[in-house]
PDB file of N, CA, C and O in Angstrom:
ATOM      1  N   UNK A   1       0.860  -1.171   0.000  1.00  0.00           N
ATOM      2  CA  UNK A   1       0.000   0.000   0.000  1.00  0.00           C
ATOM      3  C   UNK A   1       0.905   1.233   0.000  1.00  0.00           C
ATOM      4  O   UNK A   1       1.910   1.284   0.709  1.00  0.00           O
ATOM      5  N   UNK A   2       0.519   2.243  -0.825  1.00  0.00           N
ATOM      6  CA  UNK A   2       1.374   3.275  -1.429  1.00  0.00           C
ATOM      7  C   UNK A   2       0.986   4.218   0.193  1.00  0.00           C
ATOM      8  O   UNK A   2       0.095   3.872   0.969  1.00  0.00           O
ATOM      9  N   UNK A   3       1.694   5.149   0.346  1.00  0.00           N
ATOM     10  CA  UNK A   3       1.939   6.013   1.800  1.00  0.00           C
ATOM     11  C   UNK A   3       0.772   6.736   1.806  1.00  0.00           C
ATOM     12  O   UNK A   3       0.063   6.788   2.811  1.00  0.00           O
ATOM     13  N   UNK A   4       0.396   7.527   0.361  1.00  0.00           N
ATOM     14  CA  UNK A   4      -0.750   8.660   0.927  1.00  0.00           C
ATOM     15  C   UNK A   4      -2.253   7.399   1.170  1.00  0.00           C
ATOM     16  O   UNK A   4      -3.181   7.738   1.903  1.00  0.00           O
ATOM     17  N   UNK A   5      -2.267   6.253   0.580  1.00  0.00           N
ATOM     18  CA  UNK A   5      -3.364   5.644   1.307  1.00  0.00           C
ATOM     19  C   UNK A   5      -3.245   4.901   2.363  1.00  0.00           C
ATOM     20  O   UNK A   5      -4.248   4.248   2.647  1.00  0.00           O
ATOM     21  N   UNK A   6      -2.300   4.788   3.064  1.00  0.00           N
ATOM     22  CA  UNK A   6      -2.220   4.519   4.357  1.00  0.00           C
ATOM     23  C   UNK A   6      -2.457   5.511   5.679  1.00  0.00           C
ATOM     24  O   UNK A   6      -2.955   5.223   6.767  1.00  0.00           O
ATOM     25  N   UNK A   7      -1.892   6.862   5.168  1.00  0.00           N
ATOM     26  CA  UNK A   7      -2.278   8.089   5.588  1.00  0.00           C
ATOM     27  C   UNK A   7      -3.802   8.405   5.146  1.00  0.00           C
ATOM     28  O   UNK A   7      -4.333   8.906   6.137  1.00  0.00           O
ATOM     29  N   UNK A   8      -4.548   8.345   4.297  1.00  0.00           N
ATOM     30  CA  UNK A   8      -5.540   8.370   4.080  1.00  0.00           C
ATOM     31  C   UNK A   8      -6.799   8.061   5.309  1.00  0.00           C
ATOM     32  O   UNK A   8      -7.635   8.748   5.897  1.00  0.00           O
ATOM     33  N   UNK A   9      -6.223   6.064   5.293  1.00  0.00           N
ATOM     34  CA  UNK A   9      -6.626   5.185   5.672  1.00  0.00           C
ATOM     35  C   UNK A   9      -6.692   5.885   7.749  1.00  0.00           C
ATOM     36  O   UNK A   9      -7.612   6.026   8.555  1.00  0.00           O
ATOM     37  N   UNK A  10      -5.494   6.074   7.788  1.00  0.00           N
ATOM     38  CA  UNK A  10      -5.029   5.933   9.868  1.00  0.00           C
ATOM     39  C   UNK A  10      -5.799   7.857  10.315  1.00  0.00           C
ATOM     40  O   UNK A  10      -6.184   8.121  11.454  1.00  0.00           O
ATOM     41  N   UNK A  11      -5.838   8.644   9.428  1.00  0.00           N
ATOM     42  CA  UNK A  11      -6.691   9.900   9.371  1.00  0.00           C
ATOM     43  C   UNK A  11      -7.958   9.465   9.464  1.00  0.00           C
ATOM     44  O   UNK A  11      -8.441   9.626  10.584  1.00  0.00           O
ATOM     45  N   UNK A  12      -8.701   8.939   8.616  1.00  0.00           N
ATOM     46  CA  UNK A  12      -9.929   8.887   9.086  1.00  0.00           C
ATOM     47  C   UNK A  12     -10.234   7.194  10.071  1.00  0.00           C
ATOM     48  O   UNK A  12     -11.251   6.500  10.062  1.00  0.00           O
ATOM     49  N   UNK A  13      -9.341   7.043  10.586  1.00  0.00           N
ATOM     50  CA  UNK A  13      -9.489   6.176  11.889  1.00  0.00           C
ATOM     51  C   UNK A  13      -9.491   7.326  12.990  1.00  0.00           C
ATOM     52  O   UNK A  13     -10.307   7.580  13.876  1.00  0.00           O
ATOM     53  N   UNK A  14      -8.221   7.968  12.605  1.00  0.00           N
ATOM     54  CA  UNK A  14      -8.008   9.176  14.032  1.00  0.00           C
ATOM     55  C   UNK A  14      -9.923  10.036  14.413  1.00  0.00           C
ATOM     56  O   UNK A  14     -10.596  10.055  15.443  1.00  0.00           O
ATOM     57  N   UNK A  15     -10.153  10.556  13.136  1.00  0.00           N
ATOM     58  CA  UNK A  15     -11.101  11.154  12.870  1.00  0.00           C
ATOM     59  C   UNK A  15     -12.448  10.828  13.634  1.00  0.00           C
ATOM     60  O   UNK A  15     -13.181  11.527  14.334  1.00  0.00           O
ATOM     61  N   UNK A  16     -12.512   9.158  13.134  1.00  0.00           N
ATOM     62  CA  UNK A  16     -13.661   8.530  14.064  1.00  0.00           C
ATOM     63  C   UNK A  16     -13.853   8.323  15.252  1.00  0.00           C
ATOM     64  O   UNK A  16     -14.926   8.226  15.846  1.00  0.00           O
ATOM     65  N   UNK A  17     -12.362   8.215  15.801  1.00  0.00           N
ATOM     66  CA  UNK A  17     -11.850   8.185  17.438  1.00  0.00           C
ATOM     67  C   UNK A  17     -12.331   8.827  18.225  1.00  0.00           C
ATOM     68  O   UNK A  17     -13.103   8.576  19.151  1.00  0.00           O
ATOM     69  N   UNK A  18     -11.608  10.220  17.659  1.00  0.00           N
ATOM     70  CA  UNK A  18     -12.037  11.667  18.023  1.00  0.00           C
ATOM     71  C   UNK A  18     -13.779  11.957  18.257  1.00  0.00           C
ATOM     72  O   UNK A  18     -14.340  12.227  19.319  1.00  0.00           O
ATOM     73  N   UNK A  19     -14.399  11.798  16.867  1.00  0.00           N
ATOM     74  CA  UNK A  19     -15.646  11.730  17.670  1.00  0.00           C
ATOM     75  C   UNK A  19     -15.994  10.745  18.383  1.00  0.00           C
ATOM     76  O   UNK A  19     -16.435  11.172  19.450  1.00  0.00           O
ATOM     77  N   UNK A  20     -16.018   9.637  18.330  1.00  0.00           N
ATOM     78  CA  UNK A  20     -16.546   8.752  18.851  1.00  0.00           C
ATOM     79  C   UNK A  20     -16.036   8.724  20.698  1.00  0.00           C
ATOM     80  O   UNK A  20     -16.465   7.990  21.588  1.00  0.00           O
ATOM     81  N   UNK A  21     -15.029   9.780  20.767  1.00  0.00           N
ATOM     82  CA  UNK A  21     -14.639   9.420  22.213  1.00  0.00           C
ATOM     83  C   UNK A  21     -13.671   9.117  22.835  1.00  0.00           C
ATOM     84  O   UNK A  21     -13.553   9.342  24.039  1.00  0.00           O
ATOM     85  N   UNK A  22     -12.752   8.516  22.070  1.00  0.00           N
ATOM     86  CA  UNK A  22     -12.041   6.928  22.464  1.00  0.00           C
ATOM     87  C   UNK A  22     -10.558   7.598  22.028  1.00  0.00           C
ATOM     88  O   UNK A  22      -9.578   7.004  22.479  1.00  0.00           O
ATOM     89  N   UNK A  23     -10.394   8.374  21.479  1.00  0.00           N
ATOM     90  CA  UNK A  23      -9.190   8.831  21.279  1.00  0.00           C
ATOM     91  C   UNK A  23      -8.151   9.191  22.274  1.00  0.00           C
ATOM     92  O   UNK A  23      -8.312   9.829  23.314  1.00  0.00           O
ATOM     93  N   UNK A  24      -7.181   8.737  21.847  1.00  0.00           N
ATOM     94  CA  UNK A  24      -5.569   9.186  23.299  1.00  0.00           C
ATOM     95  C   UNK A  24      -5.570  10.525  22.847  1.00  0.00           C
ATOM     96  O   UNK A  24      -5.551  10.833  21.655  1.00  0.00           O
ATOM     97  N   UNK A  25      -5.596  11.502  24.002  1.00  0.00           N
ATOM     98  CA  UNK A  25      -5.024  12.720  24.217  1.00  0.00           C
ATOM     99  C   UNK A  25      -4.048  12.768  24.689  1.00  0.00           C
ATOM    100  O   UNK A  25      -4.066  11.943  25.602  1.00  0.00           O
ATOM    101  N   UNK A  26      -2.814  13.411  24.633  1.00  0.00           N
ATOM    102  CA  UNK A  26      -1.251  13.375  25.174  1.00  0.00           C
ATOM    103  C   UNK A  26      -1.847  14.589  25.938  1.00  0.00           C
ATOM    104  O   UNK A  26      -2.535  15.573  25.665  1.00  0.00           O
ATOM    105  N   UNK A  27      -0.992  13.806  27.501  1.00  0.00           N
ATOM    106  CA  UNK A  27      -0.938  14.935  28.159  1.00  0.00           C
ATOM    107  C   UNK A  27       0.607  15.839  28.469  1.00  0.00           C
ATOM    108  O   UNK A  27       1.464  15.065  28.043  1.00  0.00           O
ATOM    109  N   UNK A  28       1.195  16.868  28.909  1.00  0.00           N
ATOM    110  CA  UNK A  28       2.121  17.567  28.370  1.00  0.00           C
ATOM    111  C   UNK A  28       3.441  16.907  28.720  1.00  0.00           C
ATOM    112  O   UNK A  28       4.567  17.196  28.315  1.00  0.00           O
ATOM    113  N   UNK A  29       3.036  15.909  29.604  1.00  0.00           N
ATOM    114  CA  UNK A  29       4.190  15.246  30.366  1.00  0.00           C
ATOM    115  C   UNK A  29       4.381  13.789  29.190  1.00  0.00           C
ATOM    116  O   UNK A  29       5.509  13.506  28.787  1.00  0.00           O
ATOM    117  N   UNK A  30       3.232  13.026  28.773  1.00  0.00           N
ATOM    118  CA  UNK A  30       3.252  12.326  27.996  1.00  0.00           C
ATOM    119  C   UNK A  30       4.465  12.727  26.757  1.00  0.00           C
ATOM    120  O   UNK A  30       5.629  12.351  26.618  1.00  0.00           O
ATOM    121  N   UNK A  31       3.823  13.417  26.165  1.00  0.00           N
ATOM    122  CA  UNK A  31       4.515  14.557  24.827  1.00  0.00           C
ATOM    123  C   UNK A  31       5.653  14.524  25.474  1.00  0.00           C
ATOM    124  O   UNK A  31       6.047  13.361  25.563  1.00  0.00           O
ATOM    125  N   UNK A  32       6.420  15.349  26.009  1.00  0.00           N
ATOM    126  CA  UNK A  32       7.781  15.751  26.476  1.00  0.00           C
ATOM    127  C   UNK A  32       8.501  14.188  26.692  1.00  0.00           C
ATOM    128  O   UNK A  32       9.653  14.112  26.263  1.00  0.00           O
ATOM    129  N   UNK A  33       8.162  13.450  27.062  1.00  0.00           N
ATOM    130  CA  UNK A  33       9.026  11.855  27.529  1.00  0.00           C
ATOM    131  C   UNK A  33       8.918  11.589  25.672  1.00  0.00           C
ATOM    132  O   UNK A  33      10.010  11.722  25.120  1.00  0.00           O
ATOM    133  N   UNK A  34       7.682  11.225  24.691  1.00  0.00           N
ATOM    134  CA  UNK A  34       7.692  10.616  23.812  1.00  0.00           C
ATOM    135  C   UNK A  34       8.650  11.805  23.286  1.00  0.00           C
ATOM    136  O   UNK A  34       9.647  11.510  23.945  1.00  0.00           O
ATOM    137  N   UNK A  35       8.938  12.673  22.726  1.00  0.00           N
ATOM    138  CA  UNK A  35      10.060  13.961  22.053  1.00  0.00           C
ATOM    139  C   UNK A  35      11.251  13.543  22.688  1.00  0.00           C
ATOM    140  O   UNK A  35      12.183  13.655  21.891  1.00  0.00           O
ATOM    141  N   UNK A  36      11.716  12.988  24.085  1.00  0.00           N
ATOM    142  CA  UNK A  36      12.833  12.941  24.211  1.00  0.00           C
ATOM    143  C   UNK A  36      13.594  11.915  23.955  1.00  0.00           C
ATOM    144  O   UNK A  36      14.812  11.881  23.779  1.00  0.00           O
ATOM    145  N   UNK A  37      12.348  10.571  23.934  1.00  0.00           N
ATOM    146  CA  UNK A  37      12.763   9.047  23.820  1.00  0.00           C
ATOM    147  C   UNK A  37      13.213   9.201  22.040  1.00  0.00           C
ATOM    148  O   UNK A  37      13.917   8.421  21.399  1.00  0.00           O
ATOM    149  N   UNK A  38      12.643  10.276  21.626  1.00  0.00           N
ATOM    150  CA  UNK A  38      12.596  10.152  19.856  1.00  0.00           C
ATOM    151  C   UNK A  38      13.806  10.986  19.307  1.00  0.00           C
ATOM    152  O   UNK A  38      14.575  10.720  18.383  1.00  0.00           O
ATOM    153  N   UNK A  39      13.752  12.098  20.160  1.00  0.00           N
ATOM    154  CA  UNK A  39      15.328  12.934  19.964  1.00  0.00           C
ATOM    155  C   UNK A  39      16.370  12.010  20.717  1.00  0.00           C
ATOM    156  O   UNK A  39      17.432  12.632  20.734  1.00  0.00           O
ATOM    157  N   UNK A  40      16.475  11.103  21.184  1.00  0.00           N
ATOM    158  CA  UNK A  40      17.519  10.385  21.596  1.00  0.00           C
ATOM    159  C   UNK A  40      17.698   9.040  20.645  1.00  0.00           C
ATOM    160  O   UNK A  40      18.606   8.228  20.464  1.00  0.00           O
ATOM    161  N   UNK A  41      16.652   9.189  20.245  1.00  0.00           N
ATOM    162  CA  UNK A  41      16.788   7.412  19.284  1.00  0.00           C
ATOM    163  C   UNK A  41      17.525   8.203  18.391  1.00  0.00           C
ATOM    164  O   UNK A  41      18.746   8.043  18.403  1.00  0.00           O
ATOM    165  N   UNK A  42      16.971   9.141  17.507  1.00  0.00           N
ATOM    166  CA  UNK A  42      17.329   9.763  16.177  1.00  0.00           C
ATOM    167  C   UNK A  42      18.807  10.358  16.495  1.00  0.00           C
ATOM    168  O   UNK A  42      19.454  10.480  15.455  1.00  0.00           O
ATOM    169  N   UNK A  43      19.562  10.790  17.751  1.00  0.00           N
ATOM    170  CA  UNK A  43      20.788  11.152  17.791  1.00  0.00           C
ATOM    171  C   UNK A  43      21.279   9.672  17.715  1.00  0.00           C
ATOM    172  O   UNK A  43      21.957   9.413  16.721  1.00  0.00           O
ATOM    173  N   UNK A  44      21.092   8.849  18.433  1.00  0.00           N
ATOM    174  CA  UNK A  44      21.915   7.795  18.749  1.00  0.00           C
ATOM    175  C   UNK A  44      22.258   7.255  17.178  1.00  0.00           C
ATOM    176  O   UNK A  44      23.445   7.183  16.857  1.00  0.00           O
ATOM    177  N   UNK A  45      20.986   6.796  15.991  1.00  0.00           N
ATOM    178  CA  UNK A  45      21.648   6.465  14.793  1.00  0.00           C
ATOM    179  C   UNK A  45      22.291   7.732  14.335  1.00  0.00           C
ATOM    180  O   UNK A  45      23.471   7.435  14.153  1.00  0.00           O
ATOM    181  N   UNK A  46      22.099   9.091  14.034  1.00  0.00           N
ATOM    182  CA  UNK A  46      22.935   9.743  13.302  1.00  0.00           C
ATOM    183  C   UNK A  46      24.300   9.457  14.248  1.00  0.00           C
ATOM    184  O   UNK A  46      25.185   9.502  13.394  1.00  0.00           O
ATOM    185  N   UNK A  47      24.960   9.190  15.522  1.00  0.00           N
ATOM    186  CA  UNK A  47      25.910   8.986  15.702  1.00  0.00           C
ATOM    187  C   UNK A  47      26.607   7.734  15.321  1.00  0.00           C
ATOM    188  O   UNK A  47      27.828   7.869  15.248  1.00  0.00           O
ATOM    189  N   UNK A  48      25.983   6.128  14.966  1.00  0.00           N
ATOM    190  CA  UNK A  48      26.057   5.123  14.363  1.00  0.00           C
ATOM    191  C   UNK A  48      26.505   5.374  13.127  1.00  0.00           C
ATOM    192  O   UNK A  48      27.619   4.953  12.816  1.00  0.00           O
ATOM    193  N   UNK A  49      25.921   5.918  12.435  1.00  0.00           N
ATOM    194  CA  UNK A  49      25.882   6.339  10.907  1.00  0.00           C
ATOM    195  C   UNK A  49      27.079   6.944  10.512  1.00  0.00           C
ATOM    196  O   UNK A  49      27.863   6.456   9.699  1.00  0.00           O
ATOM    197  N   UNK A  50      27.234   8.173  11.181  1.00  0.00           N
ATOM    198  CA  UNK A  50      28.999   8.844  11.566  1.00  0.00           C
ATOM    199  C   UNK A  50      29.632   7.954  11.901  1.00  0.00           C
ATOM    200  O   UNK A  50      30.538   7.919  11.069  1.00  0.00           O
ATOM    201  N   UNK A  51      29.764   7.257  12.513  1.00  0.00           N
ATOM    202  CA  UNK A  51      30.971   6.341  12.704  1.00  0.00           C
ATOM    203  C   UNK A  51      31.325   6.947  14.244  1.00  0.00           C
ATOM    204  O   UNK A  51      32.351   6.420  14.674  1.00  0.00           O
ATOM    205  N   UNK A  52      30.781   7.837  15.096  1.00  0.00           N
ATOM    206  CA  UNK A  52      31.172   8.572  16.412  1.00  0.00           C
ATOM    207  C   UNK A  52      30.252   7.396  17.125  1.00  0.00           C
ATOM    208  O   UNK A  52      29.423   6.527  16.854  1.00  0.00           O
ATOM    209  N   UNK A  53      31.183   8.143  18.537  1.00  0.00           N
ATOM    210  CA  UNK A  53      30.877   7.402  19.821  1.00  0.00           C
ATOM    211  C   UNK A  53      29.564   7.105  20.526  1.00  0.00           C
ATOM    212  O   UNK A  53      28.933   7.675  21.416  1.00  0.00           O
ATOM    213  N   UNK A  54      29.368   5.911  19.745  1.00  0.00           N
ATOM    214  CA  UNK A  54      27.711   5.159  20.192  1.00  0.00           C
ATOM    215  C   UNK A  54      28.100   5.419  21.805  1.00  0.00           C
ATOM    216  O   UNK A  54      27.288   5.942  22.568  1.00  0.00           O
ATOM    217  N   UNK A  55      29.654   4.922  22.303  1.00  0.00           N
ATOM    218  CA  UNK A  55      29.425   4.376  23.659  1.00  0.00           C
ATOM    219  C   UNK A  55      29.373   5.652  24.316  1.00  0.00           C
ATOM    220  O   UNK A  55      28.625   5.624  25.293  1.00  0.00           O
ATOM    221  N   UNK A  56      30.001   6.924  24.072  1.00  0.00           N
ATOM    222  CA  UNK A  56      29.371   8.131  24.803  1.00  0.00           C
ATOM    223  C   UNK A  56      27.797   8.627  24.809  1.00  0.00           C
ATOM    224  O   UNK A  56      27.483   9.282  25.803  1.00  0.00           O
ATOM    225  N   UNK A  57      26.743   8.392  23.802  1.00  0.00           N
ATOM    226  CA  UNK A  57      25.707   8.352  23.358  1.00  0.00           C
ATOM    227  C   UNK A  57      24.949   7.218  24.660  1.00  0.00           C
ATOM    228  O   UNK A  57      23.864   7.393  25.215  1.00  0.00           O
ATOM    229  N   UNK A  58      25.582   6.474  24.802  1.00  0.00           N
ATOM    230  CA  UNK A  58      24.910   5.423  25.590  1.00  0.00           C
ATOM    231  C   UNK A  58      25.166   5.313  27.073  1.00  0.00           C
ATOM    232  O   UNK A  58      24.564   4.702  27.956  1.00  0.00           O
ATOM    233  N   UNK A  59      26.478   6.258  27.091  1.00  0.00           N
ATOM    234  CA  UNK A  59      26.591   6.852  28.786  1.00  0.00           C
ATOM    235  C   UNK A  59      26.376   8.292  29.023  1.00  0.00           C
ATOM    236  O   UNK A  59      26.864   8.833  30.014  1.00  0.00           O
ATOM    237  N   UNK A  60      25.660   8.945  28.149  1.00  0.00           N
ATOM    238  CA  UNK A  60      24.815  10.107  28.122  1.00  0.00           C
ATOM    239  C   UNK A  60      23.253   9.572  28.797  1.00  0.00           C
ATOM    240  O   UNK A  60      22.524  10.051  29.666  1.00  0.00           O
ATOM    241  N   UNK A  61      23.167   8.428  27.987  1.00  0.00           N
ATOM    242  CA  UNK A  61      21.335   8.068  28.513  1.00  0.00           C
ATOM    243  C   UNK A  61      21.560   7.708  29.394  1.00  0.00           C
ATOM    244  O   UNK A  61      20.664   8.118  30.132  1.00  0.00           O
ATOM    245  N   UNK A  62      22.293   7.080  30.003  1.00  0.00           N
ATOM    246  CA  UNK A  62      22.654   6.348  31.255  1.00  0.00           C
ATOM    247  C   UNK A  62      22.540   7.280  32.752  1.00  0.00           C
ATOM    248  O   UNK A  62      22.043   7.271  33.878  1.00  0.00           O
ATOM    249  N   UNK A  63      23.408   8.071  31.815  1.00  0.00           N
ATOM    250  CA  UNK A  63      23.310   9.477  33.157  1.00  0.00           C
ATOM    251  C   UNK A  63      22.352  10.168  32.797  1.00  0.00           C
ATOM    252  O   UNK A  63      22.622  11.122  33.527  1.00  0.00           O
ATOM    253  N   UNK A  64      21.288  10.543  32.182  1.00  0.00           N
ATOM    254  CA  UNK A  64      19.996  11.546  31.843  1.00  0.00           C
ATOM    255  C   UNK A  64      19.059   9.836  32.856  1.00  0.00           C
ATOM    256  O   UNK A  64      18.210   9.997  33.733  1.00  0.00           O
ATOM    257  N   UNK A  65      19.314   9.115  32.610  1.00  0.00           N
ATOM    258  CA  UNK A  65      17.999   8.082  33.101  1.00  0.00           C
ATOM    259  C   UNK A  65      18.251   8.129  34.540  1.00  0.00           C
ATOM    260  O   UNK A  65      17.196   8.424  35.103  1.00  0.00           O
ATOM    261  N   UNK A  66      19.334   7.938  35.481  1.00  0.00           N
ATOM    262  CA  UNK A  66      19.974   7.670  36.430  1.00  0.00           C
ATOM    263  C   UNK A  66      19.362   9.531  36.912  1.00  0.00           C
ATOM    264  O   UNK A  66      19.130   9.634  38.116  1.00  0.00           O
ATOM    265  N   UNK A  67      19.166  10.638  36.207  1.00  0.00           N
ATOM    266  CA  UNK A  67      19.189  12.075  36.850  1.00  0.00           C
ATOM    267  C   UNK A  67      17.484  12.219  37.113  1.00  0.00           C
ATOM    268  O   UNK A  67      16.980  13.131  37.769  1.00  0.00           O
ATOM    269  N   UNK A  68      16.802  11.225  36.518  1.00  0.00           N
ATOM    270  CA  UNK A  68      15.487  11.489  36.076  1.00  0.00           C
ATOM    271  C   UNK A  68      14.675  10.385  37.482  1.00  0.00           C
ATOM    272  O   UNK A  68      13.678  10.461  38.200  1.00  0.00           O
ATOM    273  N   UNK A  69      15.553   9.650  37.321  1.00  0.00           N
ATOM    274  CA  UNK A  69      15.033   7.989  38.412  1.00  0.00           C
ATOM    275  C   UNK A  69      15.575   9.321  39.885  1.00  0.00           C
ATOM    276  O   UNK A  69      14.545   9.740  40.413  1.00  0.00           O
ATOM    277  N   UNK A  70      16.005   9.532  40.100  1.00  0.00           N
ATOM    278  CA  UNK A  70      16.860  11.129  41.143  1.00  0.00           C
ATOM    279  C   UNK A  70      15.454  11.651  41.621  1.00  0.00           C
ATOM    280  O   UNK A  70      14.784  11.445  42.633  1.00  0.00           O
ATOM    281  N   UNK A  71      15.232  12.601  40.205  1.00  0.00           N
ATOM    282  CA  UNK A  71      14.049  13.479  40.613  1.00  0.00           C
ATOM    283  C   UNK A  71      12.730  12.940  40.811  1.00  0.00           C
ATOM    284  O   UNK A  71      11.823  13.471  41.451  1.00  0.00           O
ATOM    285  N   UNK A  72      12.696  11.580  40.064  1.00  0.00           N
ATOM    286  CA  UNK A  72      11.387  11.029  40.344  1.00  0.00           C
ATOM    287  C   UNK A  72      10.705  10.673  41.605  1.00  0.00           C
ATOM    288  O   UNK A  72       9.524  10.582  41.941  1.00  0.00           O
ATOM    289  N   UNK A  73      12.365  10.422  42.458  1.00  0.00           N
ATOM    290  CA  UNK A  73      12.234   9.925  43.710  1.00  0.00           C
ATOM    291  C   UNK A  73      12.317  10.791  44.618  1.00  0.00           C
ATOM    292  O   UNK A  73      12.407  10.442  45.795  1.00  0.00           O
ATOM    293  N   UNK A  74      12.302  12.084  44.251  1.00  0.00           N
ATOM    294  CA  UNK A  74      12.269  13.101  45.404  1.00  0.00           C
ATOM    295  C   UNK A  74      10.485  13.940  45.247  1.00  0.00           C
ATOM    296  O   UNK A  74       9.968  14.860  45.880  1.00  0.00           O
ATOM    297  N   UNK A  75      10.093  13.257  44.343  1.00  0.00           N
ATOM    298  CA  UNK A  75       8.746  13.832  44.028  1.00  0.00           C
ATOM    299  C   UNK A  75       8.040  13.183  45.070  1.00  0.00           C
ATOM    300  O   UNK A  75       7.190  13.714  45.785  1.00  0.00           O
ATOM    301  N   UNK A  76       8.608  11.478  45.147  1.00  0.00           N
ATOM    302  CA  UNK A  76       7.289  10.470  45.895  1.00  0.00           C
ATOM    303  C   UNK A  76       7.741  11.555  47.460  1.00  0.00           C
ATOM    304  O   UNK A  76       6.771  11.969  48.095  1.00  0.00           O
ATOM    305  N   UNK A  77       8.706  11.816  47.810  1.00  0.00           N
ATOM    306  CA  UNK A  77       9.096  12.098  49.108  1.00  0.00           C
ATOM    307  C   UNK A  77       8.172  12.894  49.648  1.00  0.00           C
ATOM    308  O   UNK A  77       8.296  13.286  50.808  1.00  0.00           O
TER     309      UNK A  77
END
């Protein structure tokens, strides 16, 4: 199936959702985690692709996950 009828096709699914009710709304916290999980995938291959340091890329997330598991746990407090 060629792209604009698949897009066609998942638009008027969204469409019916929407009225019908049933549709996911992102809430702002949702959005911000899915943008960062996606700006981190998309750096990690353009750094693959370059030929640069996957393993700094991968002790970057390490320490952003490890800063986040931090604040999460001072929220429950």
């Amino acid at each position: 199936m060629d792209r604009a009828k698949q897009r066609e096709i998942a638009s008027k699914g969204g469409k019916a959702a929407h009225q019908k009710g049933t549709a996911h709304e992102w809430t702002s916290e949702e959005a911000r985690e899915a943008g960062r999980k996606g700006g981190m995938a998309s750096h990690r291959r353009r750094s693959e692709l370059t030929g640069q340091g996957s393993d700094n890329a991968q002790a970057n997330e390490a320490s952003e996950m490890s800063e986040r598991d931090d604040s999460s746990n001072e929220q429950i407090r």
